[in-house]
C-alpha positions, 0 to 999 in steps of 0.5 A: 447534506452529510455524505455516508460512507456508501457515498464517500466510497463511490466518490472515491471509485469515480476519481480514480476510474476518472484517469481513463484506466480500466481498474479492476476490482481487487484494485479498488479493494486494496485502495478502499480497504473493503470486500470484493461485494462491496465494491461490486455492488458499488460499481453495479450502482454506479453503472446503473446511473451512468457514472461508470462503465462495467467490464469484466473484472472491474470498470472503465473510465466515464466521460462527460460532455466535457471530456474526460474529468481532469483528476490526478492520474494513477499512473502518477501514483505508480511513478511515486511508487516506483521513485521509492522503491529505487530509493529503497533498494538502493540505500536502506536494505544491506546486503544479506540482510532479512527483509518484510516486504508488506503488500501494496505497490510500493513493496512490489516494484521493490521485489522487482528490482531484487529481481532484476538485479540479483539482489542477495537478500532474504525476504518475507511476505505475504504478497502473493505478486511479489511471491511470483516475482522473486521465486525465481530470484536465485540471489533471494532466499524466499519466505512466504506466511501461511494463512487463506488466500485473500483474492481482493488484496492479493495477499495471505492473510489469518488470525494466527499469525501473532503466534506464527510470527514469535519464531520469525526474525527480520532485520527491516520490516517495510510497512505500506501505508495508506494515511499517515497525520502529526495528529493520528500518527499511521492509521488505515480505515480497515478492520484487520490489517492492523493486528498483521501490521503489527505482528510484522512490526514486533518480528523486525528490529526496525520497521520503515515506512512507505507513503505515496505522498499523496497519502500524507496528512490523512487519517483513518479510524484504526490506529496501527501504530505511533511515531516512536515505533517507526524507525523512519518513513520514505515519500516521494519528492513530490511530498508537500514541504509544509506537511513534511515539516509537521511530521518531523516535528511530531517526531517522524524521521522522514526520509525523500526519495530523490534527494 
């Protein structure tokens, strides 16, 4: 029997709440790509069958009579997160120079270490977390777009930002992203990211690449960009060899955090 969408996404908040963390729901918005309601809705459904426990806020992980399912953890995906970021900050963004970070976790443990280390530096961004961490940087000059205050993402967001963005100038934009395939190139199941994605990536002279390994050889059903428009992309060292290779065949400058 063909699962709909509605159950592909429930599956999905299942996995995740099956590492044992309490998840809130502007998390599973910015993993998911869709409204707060909508995971709402899915969390009060699955509550109501007993796969889920609701807390305020977000829900709890399930158990069964075997204990807890044994799915990957997200606090791996944090450490991936986190392995990129030090590679990040550490080789590929020089000394005064402007930067876009996008919003994500990636791009927030990377504000962290401009942060802790005083890193002279101008950023860009729309990420209200990363706001928070660097206006207090005083080796940061700090940029914040405008637009409405999208609580599920954490993030500003408006339609006018492709004419905000033609009196603005990075040097690197680093782009989060969600799935990347030889066959589909950057792509995101999410109707509006795309048109920001690519504004940011029209106002950098180079854009890099952000990809969790484990968000490698997906797709989604909105294009953002190709392989030509990528300067490079980073991964974490846990990245599959063989869906490496296939990248970099496709033309993918791919880049290995801890190598």
């Amino acid at each position: 029997m063909k699962c709909s969408k509605a159950d592909r996404r429930q599956n999905t908040i299942i996995e995740m709440l099956s590492t044992g963390k309490t998840i809130s729901v502007e998390e599973f918005c910015q993993t998911l790509c869709c409204s707060a309601s909508t995971i709402r809705n899915d969390l009060n459904h699955l509550a109501n069958i007993g796969k889920v426990t609701r807390v305020f806020g977000g829900a709890k992980s399930i158990q069964t009579k075997g204990g807890m399912i044994s799915l990957p953890d997200s606090d791996e995906e944090n450490r991936r997160s986190r392995e990129i970021a030090a590679y990040v900050t550490e080789h590929l963004i020089p000394l005064q120079s402007t930067i876009i970070l996008d919003s994500g976790t990636t791009c927030l443990e990377i504000a962290r270490l401009l942060a802790k280390n005083n890193f002279p530096v101008s950023v860009l961004t729309f990420s209200l977390p990363i706001i928070n961490i660097l206006a207090e940087a005083e080796a940061v000059n700090l940029y914040s777009f405008g637009g409405f205050y999208h609580m599920d993402r954490g993030a500003f967001f408006d339609d006018y930002i492709e004419e905000h963005t033609k009196l603005l100038h990075a040097d690197i934009y680093f782009m989060i992203t969600s799935s990347v395939s030889p066959e589909a190139g950057f792509t995101i199941s999410c109707q509006d990211k795309p048109i920001t994605e690519r504004s940011l990536m029209r106002v950098a002279t180079k854009t890099i690449a952000l990809c969790n390994s484990s968000n490698i050889s997906k797709s989604g059903y909105r294009i953002i960009s190709d392989f030509t428009e990528i300067s490079s992309m980073v991964t974490d060292s846990e990245a599959n060899q063989e869906h490496l290779q296939k990248l970099q065949d496709a033309g993918l400058n791919v880049l290995v955090a801890g190598q």
